[in-house]
C-alpha positions as CSV (number, residue, x, y, z in Angstrom):
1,X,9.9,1.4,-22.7
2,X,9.9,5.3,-21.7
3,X,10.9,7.5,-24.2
4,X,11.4,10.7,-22.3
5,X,14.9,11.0,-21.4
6,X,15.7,14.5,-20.7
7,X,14.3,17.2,-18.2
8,X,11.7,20.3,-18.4
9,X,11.3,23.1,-16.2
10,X,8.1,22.8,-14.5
11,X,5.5,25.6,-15.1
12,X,3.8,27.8,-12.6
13,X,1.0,30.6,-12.3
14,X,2.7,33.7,-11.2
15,X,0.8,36.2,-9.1
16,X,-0.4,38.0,-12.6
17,X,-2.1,35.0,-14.1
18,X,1.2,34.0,-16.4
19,X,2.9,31.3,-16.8
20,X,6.9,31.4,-15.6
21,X,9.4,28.6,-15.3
22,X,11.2,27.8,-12.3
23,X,14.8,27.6,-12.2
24,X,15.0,24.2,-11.0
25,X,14.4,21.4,-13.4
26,X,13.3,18.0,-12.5
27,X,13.8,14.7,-14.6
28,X,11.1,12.9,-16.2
29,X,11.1,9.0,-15.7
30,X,14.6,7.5,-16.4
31,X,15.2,5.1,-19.3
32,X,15.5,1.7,-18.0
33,X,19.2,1.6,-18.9
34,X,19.4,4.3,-16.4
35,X,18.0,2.8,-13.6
36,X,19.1,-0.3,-13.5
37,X,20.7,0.3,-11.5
38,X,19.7,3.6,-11.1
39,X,22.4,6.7,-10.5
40,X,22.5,8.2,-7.3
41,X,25.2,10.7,-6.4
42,X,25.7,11.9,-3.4
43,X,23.9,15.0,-3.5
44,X,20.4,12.9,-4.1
45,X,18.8,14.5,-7.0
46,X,18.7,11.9,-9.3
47,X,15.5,10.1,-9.1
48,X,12.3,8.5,-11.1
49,X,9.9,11.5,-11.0
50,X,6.9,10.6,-12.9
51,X,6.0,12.8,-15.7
52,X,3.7,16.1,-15.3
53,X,0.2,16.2,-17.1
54,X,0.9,19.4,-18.3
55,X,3.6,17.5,-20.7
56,X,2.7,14.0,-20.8
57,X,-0.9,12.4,-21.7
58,X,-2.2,10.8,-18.9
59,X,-3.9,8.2,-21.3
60,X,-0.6,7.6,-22.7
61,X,2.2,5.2,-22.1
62,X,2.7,1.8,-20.4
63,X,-0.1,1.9,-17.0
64,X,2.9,1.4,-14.5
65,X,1.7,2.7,-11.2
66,X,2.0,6.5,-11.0
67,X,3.5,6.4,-14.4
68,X,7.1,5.6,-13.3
69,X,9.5,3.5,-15.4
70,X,9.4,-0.2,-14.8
71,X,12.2,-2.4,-13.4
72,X,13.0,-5.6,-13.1
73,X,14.1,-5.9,-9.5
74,X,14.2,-4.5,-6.8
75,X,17.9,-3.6,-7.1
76,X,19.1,0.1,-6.7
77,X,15.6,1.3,-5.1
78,X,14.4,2.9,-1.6
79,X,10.9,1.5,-2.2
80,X,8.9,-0.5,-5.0
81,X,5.8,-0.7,-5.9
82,X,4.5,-4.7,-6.3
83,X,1.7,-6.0,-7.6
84,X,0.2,-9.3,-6.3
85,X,-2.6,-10.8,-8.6
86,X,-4.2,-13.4,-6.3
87,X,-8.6,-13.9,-5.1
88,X,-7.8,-17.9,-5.1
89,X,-7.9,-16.7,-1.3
90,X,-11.3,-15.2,-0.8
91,X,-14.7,-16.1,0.4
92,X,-17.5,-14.4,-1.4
93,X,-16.7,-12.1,-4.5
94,X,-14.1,-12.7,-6.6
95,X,-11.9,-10.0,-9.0
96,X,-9.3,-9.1,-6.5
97,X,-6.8,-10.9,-9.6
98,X,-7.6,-7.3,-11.5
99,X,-6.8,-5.3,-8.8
100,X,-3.5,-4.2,-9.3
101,X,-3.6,-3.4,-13.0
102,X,-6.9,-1.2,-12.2
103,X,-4.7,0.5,-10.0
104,X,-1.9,0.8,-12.2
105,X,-4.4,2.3,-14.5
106,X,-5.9,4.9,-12.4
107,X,-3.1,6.1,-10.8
108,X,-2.4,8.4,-13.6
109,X,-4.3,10.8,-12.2
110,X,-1.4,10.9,-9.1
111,X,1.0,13.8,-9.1
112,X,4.5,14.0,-8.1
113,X,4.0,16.0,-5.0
114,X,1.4,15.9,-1.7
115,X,-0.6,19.1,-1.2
116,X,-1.8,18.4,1.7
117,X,1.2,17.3,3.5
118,X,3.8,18.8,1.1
119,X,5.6,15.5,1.1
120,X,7.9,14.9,-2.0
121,X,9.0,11.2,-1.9
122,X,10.0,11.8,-5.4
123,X,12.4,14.1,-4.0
124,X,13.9,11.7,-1.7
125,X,13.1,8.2,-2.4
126,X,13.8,5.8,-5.7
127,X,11.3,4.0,-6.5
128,X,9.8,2.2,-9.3
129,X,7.2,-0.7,-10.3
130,X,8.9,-3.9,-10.9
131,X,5.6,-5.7,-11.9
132,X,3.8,-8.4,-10.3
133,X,4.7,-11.7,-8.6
134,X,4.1,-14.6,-10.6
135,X,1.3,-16.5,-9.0
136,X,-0.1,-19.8,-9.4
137,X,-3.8,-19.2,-9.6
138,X,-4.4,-22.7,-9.1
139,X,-2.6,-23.6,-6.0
140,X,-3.0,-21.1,-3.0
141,X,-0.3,-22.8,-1.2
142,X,2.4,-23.0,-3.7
143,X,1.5,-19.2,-4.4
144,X,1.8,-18.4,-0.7
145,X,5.7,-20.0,-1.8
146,X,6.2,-17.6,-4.4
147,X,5.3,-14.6,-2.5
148,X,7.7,-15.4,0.5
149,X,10.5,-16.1,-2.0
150,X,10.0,-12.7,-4.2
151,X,9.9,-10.5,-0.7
152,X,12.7,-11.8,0.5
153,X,14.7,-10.4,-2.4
154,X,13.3,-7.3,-2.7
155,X,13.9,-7.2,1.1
156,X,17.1,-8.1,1.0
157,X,17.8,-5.5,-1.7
158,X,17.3,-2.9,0.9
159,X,13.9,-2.1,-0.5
160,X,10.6,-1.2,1.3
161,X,7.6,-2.8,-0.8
162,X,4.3,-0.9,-1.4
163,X,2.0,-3.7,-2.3
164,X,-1.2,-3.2,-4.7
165,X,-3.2,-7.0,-3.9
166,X,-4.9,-9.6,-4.5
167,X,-6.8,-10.7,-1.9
168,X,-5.8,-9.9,1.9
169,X,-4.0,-14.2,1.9
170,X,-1.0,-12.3,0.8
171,X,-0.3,-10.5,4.4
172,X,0.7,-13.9,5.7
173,X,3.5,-14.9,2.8
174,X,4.7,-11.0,3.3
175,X,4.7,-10.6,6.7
176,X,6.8,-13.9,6.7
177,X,9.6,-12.7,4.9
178,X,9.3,-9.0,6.5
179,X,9.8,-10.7,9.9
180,X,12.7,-13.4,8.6
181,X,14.3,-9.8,8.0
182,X,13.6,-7.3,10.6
183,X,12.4,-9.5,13.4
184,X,8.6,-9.8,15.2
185,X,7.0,-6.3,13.8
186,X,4.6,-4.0,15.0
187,X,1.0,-4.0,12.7
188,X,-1.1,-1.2,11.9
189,X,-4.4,-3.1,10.0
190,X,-7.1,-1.4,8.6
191,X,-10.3,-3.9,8.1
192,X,-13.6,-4.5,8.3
193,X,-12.6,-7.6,9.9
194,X,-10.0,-9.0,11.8
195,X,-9.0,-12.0,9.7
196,X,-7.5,-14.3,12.4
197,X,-9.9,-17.1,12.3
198,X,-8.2,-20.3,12.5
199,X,-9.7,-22.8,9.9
200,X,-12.3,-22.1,7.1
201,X,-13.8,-24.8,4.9
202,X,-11.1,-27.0,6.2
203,X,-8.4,-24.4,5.3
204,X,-5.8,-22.7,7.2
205,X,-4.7,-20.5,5.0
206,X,-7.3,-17.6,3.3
207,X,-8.2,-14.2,3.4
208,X,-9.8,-14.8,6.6
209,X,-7.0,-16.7,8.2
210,X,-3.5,-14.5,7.4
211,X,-3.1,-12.7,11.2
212,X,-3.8,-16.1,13.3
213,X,-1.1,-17.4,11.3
214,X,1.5,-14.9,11.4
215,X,0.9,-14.9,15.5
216,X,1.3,-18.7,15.5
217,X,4.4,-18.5,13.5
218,X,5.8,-15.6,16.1
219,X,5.8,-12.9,13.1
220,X,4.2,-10.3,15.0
221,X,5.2,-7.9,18.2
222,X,1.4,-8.8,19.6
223,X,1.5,-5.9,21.9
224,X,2.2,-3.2,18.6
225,X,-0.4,-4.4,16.9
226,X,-3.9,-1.8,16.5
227,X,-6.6,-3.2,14.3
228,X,-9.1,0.0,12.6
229,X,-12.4,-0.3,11.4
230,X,-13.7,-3.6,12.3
231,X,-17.1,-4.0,12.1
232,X,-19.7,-6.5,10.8
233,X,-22.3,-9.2,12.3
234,X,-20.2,-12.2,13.3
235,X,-20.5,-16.0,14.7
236,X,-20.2,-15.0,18.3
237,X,-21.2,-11.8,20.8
238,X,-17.9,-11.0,20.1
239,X,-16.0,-11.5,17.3
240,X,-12.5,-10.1,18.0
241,X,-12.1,-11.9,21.2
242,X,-9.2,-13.9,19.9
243,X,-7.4,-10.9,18.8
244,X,-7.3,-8.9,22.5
245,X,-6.5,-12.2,24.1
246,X,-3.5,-11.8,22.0
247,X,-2.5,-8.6,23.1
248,X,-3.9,-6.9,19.9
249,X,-5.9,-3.0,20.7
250,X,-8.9,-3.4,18.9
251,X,-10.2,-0.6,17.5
252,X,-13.9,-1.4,16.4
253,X,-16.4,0.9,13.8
254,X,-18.2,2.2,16.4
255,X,-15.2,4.2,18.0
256,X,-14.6,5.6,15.1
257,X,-17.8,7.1,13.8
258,X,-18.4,10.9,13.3
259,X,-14.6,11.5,14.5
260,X,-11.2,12.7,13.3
261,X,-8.8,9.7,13.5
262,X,-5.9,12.0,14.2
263,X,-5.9,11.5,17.7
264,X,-6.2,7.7,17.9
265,X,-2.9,7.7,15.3
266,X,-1.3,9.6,17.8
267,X,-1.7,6.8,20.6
268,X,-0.8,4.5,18.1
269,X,2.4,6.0,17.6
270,X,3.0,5.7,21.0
271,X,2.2,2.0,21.2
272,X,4.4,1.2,17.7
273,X,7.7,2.9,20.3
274,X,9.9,3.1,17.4
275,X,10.1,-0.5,16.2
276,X,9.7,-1.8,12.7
277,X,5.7,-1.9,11.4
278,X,4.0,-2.9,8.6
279,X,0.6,-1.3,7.2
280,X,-1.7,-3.4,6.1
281,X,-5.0,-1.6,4.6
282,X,-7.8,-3.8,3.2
283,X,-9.8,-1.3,0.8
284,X,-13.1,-3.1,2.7
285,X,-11.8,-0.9,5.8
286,X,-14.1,1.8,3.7
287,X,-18.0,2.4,3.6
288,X,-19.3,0.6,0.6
289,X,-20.8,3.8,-0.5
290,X,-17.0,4.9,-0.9
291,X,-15.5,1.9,-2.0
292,X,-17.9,-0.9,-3.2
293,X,-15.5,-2.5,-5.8
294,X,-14.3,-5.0,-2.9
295,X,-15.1,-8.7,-2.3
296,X,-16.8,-8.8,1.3
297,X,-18.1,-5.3,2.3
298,X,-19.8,-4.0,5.5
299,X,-22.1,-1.1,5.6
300,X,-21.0,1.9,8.1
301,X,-17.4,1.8,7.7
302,X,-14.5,4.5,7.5
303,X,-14.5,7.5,5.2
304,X,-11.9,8.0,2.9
305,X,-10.8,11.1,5.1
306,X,-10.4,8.9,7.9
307,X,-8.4,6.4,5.9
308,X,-6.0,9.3,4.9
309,X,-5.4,10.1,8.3
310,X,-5.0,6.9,9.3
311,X,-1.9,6.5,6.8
312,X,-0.9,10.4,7.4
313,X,-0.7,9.4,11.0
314,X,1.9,6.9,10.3
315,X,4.5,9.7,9.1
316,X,7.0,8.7,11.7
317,X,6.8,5.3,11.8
318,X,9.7,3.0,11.2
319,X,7.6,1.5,7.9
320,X,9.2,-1.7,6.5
321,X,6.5,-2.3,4.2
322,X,2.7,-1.8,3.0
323,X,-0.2,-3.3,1.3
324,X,-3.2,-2.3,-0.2
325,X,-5.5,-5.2,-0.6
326,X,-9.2,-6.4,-2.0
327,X,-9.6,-4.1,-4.8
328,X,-12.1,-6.1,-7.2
329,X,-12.6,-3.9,-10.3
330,X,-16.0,-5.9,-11.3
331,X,-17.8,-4.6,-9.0
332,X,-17.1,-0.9,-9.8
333,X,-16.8,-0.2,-13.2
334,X,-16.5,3.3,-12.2
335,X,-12.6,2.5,-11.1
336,X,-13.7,4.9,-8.4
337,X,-12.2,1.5,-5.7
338,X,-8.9,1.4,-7.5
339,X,-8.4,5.1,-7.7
340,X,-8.9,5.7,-4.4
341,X,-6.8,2.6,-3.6
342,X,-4.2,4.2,-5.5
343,X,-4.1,7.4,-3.6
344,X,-3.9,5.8,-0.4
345,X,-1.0,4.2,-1.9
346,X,0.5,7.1,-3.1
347,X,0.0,8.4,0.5
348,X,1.4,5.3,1.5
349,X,4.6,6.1,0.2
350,X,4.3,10.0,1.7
351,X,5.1,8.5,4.9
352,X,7.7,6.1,4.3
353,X,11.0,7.0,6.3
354,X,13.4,9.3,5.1
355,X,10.8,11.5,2.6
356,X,11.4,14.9,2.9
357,X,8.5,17.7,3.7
358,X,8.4,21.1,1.7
C-alpha cells in the first residue's frame, strides 16, 4: 500500500533557469487509512493527488490508474475510477479482458494537472481506483448482474464512475443503474458503430446490442442522445436507420473528416439542455492508425485531437458517469491504445462537474 505520507513543495523553473519552490505544498497519495474515508474539511484541500515524476518513479509502485491510492469503495469520493474486465461480449478480436490493467499501467505517464485546459480535478475532486468489478468470464449474463449491482453502490455513494472496459456489453448494465438513479439520461457515444442491433447469433445482449437495449428498457432521453464517428460497410444502405428513427442525431465519419469538432460539441451542448449525460467512448471511435489495439476497427475514423475535443466539449455538462471501452492490449504491444485511452480518461475526469480551472 502507498508509502508516501507526507507533502513536498513542488519544483519550478524560474525565469533564470533555476529551480525554486513554491510556497504551496500539495499532498502525495494518502495512505489508505486516510481515505477511507477520506478527510475533507471544509476548506477542500485535502485530496488524493498523485505523485510528481520528479519525486516518484514512474515504474514504481502498485499500477493503479494515474498512480492514486486504491480504495475499496466507492465511499467518501467525488469520482472513481472502475475497471471492468469483460470481451465474453465481443464479435471478432478478443483481449478487451486486459484492457484496464494496460491502462492502469500506462497511465503513469499522466500528470496531476491539464495544460491545455488548466483543469485541476485533483484540486477539486476525490477520487481514487477502487479496482475492478468481479466478473464471471463465463456467463455474460450473470456478469451483466454483477455490473448493475456494483454501480448501484458506487452510485448511491454519491460517486461519478470513470470506467476503463471491457468490451462496449458493459454500457447496458451501467447505464441501467445510472438511469435507476438519475432518471432517462442524455448520451454522448463515440463509435465506429452504433451498437443498437437487436439480436446477434441468437443473442440479445453483446457489444453490438447495449443502446437497443437501454432504449427498450426506457434508460435513455432519445432526443439527447448524439452518436460521433460512425462509420463502416454495413448490412443495409443505411445502417443507422434504427437509431434516427429513435430520435438519436447521428453524427456519421464523413461529417467529421478534415474538421475541428469544437463546433459540433457546441450544438451538442445545446441539445444535452442541462440534464444528466453519460459519455460513452469506444477507443474504435479512432483511426486504426491511432489506435489499432481494439477488437473491431474501421479505417478513416477520428483523430485523437478530435477525440479530445469531443470530451473537452463536454466541460459543462451535467456528467453522471463515463466509460472508456475496447482497449485490447494484444493487438498493440506498443500500449500506444491503452495510453491514449488513458488520457482521454484523464480528460474525462477534466470535465466532470465541479473541477476547478486555473
Amino acid at each position: 500500500m502507498w508509502s508516501l505520507c507526507r507533502t513536498f513543495s513542488r519544483s519550478v523553473v524560474s525565469a533564470g533557469g533555476l529551480f525554486s519552490l513554491q510556497t504551496r505544498t500539495f499532498p502525495t497519495p494518502l495512505c489508505r487509512s486516510q481515505i477511507h474515508p477520506p478527510v475533507r474539511s471544509s476548506s477542500g484541500t485535502r485530496f488524493n493527488v498523485p505523485p510528481s515524476a520528479e519525486f516518484v518513479a514512474r515504474v514504481s509502485g502498485i499500477p493503479t490508474m494515474n498512480k492514486l491510492p486504491h480504495q475499496e469503495t466507492a465511499e467518501g469520493l467525488d469520482a472513481a475510477f472502475i475497471g471492468v474486465p469483460i470481451d465474453t461480449g465481443t464479435s471478432n478480436r478478443p483481449g478487451a479482458r486486459f484492457g484496464p490493467r494496460q491502462i492502469r499501467v500506462e497511465s503513469a505517464m499522466l500528470r496531476s494537472f491539464n495544460s491545455g485546459t488548466r483543469a485541476a480535478p485533483y484540486e477539486s475532486l476525490v477520487v481514487a481506483d477502487i479496482g475492478d468489478v468481479n466478473v464471471n468470464l463465463y456467463d455474460l449474463k450473470d456478469t451483466c448482474t454483477r455490473i448493475r449491482e456494483a454501480y448501484r453502490k458506487v452510485l448511491s455513494a454519491g460517486c461519478i464512475p470513470l470506467t476503463m472496459g471491457g468490451d462496449h456489453t458493459i454500457a447496458y448494465p451501467i447505464l441501467q443503474a445510472v438511469a435507476e438513479r438519475h432518471g432517462p439520461v442524455g448520451l454522448v457515444h463515440v463509435d465506429a458503430h452504433a451498437d443498437t442491433s437487436d439480436v446477434v447469433l441468437g443473442e440479445r445482449i453483446g457489444h453490438g446490442t447495449p443502446f437497443r437495449r437501454c432504449v427498450e428498457e426506457g434508460l435513455l432521453d432519445c432526443s439527447r442522445v448524439v452518436q460521433i464517428g460512425l462509420r463502416g460497410s454495413g448490412y443495409s444502405a443505411d445502417s443507422y436507420a434504427w437509431s434516427r428513427a429513435q430520435g438519436f442525431r447521428v453524427v456519421q465519419v464523413e461529417e467529421c473528416w478534415f474538421r475541428s469538432l469544437a463546433p459540433l460539441m457546441e450544438e451538442v451542448r445545446a441539445q444535452m439542455a442541462g440534464g444528466p449525460v453519460y459519455l460513452s467512448f469506444d477507443i474504435d471511435a479512432l483511426d486504426p492508425g491511432f489506435a489499432p489495439g481494439t477488437g473491431t476497427p474501421e479505417i478513416a475514423g477520428l483523430t485523437p485531437i478530435q477525440g479530445v475535443e469531443i470530451i473537452r466539449g463536454c466541460r459543462g455538462l451535467n456528467l453522471v458517469g463515463c466509460d472508456l471501452v475496447e482497449v485490447s492490449p494484444p493487438y498493440d504491444t506498443s500500449g500506444n491504445t491503452a495510453l491514449t485511452g488513458a488520457n482521454l480518461l484523464f480528460e474525462m475526469l477534466c470535465v466532470l462537474p465541479n473541477v476547478k480551472y486555473l
